[in-house]
N, C-alpha and C positions, 0 to 999 in steps of 0.2 A: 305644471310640474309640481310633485307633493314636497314639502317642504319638512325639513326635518333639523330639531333644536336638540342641543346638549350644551352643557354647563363644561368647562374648561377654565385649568387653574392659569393664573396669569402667568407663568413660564412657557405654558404652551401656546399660549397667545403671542405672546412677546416672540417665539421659534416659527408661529405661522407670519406673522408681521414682518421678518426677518427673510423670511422665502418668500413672499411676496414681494419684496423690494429686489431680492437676487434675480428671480424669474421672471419682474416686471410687469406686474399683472398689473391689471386695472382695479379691480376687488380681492378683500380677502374671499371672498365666494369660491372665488377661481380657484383660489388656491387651495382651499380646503374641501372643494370636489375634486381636483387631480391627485388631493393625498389620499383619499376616502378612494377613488380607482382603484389607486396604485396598492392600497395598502388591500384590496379584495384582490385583488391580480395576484399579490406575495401572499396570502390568504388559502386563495385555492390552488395555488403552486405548492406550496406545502402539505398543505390536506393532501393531495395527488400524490407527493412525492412527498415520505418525511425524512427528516434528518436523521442520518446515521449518526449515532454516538461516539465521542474521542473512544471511549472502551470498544466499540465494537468494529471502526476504525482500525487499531491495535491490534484487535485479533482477526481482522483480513490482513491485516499485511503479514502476521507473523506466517495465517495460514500460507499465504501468496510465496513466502520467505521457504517456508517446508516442503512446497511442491516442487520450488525450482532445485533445491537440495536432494530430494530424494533419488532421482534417477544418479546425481552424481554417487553419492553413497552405497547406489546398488552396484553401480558401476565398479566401484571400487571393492566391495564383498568379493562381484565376480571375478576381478581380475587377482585377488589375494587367495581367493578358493582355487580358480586352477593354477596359477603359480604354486602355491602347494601341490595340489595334487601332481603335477610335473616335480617338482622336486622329491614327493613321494614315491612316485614309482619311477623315477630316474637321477641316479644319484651322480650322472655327468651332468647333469644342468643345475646341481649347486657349483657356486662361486668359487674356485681354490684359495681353499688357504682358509674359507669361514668355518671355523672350529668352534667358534663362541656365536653362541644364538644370536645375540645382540646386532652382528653384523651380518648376519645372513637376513635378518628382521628388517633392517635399514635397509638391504640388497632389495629385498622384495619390496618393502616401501618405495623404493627408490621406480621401481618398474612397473608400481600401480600408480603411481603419479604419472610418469609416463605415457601407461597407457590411456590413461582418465583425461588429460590435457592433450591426447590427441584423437581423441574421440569427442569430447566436447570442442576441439576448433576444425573438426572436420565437418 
């Protein structure tokens, strides 16, 4: 078997000595072939696979965050467009008594909420 030498500062020495006593090995040899494995193993796991960035993290969830929103929001356009359009060309299906936009505005809010929350728990 070829044998292979490098030079290490004494904290690292002192950190392999230390896992060698937790692991119970017989040599530091042992020990320090299972880190030199491990550490090829986590090595070409990453080469394969690299880490996603906190920034790019961020912006999949925002995306993940905008796709689950969008249909609701459509949702809601459409239900405010024909709501209009019925109040447009039918002026018994405004509210009585709503003279002041304001409440007729809340009226119709009131019935794309409605309709939104029960299409999304259907």
């Amino acid at each position: 078997m070829p044998k292979a030498y490098c030079y290490l500062n004494q904290k690292t020495i002192d950190q392999l000595e230390s896992i060698k006593k937790d692991e119970g090995h017989d040599s530091s040899s042992q020990t320090m072939k299972e880190m030199i494995e491990l550490g090829i193993k986590v090595y070409l796991h990453n080469k394969d696979n690299p880490a996603v960035s906190e920034d790019e993290k961020r912006r999949l969830e925002k995306e993940e965050e905008l796709n689950r929103q969008h249909t609701t929001h459509l949702l809601r356009l459409l239900a405010v467009s024909a709501d209009i359009f019925r109040c447009v060309y039918d002026k018994n299906k405004l509210p009585e008594g709503s003279i002041n936009a304001d409440d007729h505005i809340a009226a119709l809010k009131k019935k794309v909420d409605n309709f939104v929350d029960g299409y999304i728990n259907n």
